[in-house]
FIZA-566183 format. One record per residue (C-alpha): z, x, y; chain. Coordinates in steps of 0.5 Angstrom, whole numbers. Layout:
BEGIN
rec w=Z&u=X&v=Y&c=A
...
//
This chain:
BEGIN
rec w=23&u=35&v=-5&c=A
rec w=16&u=34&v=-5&c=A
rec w=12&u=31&v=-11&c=A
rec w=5&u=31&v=-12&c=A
rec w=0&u=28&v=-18&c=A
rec w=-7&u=32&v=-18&c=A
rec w=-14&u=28&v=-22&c=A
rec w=-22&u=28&v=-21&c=A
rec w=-24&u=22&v=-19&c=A
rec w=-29&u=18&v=-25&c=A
rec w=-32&u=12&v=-24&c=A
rec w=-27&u=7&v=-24&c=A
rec w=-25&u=9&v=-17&c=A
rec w=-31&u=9&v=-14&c=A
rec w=-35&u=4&v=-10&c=A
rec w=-43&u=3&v=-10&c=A
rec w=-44&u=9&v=-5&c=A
rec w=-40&u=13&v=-9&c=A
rec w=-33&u=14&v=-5&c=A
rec w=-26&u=12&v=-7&c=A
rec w=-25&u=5&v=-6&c=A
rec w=-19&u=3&v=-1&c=A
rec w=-15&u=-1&v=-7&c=A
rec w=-16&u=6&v=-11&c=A
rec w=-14&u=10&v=-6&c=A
rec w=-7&u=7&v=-5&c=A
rec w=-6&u=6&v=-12&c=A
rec w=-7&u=14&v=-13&c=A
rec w=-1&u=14&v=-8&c=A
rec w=3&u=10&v=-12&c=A
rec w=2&u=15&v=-18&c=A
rec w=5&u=20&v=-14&c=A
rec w=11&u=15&v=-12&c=A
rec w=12&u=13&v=-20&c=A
rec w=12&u=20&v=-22&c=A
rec w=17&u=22&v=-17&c=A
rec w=22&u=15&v=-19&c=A
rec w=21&u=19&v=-26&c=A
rec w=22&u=26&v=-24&c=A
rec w=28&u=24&v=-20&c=A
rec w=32&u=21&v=-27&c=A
rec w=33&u=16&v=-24&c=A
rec w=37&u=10&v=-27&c=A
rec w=38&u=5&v=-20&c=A
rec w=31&u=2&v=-24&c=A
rec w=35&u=1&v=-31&c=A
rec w=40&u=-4&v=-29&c=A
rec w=36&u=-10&v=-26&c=A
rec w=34&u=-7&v=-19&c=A
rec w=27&u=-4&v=-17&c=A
rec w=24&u=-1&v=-10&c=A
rec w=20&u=-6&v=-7&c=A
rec w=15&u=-3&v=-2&c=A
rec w=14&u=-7&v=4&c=A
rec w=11&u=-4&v=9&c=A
rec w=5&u=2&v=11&c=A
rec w=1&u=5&v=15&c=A
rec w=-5&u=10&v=14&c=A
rec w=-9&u=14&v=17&c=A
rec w=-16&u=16&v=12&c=A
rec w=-20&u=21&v=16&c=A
rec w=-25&u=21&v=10&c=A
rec w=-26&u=18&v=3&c=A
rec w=-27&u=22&v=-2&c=A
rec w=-33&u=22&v=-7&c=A
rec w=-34&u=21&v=-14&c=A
rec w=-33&u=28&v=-18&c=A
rec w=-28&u=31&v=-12&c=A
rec w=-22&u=33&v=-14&c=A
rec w=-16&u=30&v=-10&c=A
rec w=-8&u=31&v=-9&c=A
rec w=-4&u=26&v=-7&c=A
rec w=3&u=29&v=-5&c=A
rec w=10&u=24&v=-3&c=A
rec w=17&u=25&v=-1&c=A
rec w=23&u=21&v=1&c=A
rec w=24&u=22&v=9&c=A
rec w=30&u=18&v=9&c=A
rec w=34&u=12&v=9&c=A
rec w=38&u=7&v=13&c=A
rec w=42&u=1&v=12&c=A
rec w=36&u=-5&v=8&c=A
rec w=31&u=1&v=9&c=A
rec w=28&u=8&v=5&c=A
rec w=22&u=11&v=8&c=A
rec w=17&u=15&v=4&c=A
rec w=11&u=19&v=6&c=A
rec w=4&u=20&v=3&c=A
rec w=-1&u=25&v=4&c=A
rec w=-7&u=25&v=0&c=A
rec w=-12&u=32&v=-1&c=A
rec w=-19&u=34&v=-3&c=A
rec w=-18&u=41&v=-4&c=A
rec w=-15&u=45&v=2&c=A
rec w=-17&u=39&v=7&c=A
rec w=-13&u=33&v=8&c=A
rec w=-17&u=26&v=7&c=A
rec w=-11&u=22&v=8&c=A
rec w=-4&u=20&v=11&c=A
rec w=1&u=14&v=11&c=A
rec w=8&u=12&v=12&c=A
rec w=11&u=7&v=7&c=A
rec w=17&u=3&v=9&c=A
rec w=22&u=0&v=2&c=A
rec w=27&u=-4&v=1&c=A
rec w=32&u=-5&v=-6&c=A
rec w=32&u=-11&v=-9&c=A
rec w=37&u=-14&v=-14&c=A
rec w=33&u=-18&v=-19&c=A
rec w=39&u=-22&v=-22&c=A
rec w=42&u=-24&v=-15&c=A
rec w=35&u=-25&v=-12&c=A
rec w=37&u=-20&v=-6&c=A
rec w=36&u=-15&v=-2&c=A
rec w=41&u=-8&v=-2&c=A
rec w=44&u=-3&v=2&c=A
rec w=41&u=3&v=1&c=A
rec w=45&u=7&v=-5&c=A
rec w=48&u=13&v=-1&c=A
rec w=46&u=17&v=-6&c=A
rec w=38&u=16&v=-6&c=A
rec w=37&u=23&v=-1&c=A
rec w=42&u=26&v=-6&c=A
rec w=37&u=24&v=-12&c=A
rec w=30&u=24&v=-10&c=A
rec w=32&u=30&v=-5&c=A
rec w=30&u=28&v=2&c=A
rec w=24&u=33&v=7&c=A
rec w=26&u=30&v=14&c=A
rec w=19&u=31&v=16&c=A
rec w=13&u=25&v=19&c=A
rec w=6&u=24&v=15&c=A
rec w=4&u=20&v=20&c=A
rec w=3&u=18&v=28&c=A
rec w=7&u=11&v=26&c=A
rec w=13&u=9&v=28&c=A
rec w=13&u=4&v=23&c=A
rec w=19&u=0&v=25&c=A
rec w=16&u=-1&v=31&c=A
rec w=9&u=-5&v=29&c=A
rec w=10&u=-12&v=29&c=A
rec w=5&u=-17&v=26&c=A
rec w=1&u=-22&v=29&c=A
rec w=4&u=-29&v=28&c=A
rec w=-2&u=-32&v=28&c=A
rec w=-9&u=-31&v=28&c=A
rec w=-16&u=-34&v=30&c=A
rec w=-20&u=-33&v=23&c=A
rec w=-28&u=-32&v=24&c=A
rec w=-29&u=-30&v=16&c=A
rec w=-25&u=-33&v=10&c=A
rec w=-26&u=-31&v=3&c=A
rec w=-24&u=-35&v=-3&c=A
rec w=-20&u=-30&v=-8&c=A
rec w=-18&u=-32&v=-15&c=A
rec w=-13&u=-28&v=-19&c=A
rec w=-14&u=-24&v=-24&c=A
rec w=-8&u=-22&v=-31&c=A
rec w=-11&u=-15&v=-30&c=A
rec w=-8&u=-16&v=-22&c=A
rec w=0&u=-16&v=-24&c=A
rec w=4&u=-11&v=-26&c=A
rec w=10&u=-11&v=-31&c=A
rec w=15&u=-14&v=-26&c=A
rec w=10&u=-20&v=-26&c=A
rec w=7&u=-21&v=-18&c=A
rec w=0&u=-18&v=-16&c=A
rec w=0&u=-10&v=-15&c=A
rec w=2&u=-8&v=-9&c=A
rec w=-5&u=-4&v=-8&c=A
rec w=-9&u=-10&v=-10&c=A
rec w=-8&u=-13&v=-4&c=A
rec w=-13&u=-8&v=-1&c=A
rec w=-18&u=-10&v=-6&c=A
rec w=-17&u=-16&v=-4&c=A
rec w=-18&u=-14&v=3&c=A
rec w=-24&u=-10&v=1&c=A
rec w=-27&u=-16&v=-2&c=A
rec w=-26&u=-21&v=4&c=A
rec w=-31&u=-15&v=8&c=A
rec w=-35&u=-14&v=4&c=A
rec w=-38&u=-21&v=4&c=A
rec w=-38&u=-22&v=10&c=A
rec w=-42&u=-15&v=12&c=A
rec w=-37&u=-11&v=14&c=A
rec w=-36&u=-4&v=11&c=A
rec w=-29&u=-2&v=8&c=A
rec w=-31&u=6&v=8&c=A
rec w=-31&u=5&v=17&c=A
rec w=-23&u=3&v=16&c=A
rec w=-19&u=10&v=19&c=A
rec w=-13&u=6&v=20&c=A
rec w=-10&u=1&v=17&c=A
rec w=-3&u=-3&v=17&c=A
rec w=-1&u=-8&v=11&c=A
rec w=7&u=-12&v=12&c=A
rec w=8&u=-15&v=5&c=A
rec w=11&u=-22&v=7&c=A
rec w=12&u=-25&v=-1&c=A
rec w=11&u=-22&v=-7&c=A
rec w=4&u=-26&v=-10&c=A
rec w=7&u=-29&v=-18&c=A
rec w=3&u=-31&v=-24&c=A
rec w=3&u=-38&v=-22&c=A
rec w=-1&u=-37&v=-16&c=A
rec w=-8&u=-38&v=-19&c=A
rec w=-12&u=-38&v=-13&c=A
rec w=-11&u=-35&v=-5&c=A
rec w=-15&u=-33&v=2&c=A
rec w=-16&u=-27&v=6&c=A
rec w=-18&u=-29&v=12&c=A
rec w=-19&u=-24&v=19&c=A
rec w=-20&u=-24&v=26&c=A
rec w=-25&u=-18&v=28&c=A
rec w=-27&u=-15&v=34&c=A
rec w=-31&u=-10&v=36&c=A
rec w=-27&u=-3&v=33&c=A
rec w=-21&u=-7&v=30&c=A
rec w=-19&u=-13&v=26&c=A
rec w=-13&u=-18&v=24&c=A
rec w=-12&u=-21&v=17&c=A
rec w=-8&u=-24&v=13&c=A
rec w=-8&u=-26&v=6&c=A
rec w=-4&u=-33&v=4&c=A
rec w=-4&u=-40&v=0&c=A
rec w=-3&u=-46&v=4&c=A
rec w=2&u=-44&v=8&c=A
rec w=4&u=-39&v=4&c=A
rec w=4&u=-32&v=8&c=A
rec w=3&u=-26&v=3&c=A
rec w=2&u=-20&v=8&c=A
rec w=-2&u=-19&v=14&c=A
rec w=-4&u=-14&v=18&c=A
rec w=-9&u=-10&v=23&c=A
rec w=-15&u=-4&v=21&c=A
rec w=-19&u=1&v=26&c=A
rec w=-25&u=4&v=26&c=A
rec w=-24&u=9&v=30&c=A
//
């Protein structure tokens, strides 16, 4: 079963060229997913477990503008052992702007560890076996390390966590954004972008860096605290 959320973009999404922002993209496709999880009655959330997302892959061929109408649209693909796959395309009329790939685990919160995936989630989201993206996001594997030649400062915000008290997972991209915008980089280039979530950032971390290694169409980042890796991942320009 696929589902979809529909809405014109305001101020609120945009950035100062007028085109939907990285964080804003991704939480429009997260919109859709929660719209999906609540559709779908799903009661796997109302007893101390929650999906956690912990990885994806986009591909952003045009960044919509202020005023334009977008469609995000989702559907679960499939599950196996630790991991459920959920895909994305986003619209701006008729024309696809943007399509990702997300891996998610199922995590107990009491027990504090991860879950084999319910042999019923198919049953209950309805499964569409059919691929969003070019990735084969098992296979990509983040860099250990790198050699950063830009790093940038962040300090959270209240406004950064949502209810289960550890930053959003779309405001890792603002971060992002904001490591390349001060250092002369343009996010609208982004056509392709890959994010590992590593840890969740809870409220006691006050302050974090986002630093990256750029080359000439393709860059490597991380965002951590001391020896803390949050998430890492790579972009393209194409």
């Amino acid at each position: 079963m696929k589902v979809s959320i529909t809405r014109t973009l305001n101020y609120f999404d945009i950035g100062t060229d007028y085109r939907i922002t990285l964080g804003a993209l991704f939480r429009v496709l997260q919109e859709a997913s929660g719209k999906h999880a609540d559709d779908a009655e799903n009661a796997m959330t109302a007893v101390g477990r929650r999906w956690i997302l912990s990885r994806i892959a986009a591909d952003i061929d045009r960044y919509p503008v202020y005023g334009e109408t977008v469609t995000a649209v989702t559907w679960h693909r499939s599950s196996k052992g630790y991991k459920t796959y959920r895909e994305y395309e986003l619209y701006a009329g008729d024309e696809r702007v943007a399509s990702a790939t997300t891996v998610w685990l199922y995590y107990d919160l009491d027990a504090r560890r991860l879950l084999k995936i319910p042999p019923d989630t198919g049953e209950k989201y309805g499964t569409v076996e059919q691929a969003a993206t070019r990735f084969d996001i098992d296979a990509w594997k983040p860099g250990a390390e790198i050699d950063p030649d830009h790093t940038t400062r962040i300090t959270t915000r209240p406004t950064d966590y949502d209810p289960l008290n550890h930053v959003n997972n779309a405001v890792y991209f603002d971060y992002l954004s904001t490591l390349l915008c001060r250092n002369g980089f343009d996010p609208g280039l982004l056509k392709s972008i890959h994010l590992h979530y590593n840890k969740q950032i809870g409220r006691d971390i006050e302050t974090l860096e986002v630093s990256c290694e750029s080359r000439k169409n393709t860059g490597e980042f991380k965002i951590y605290d001391n020896d803390t890796v949050f998430a890492m991942g790579k972009w393209e320009t194409g």
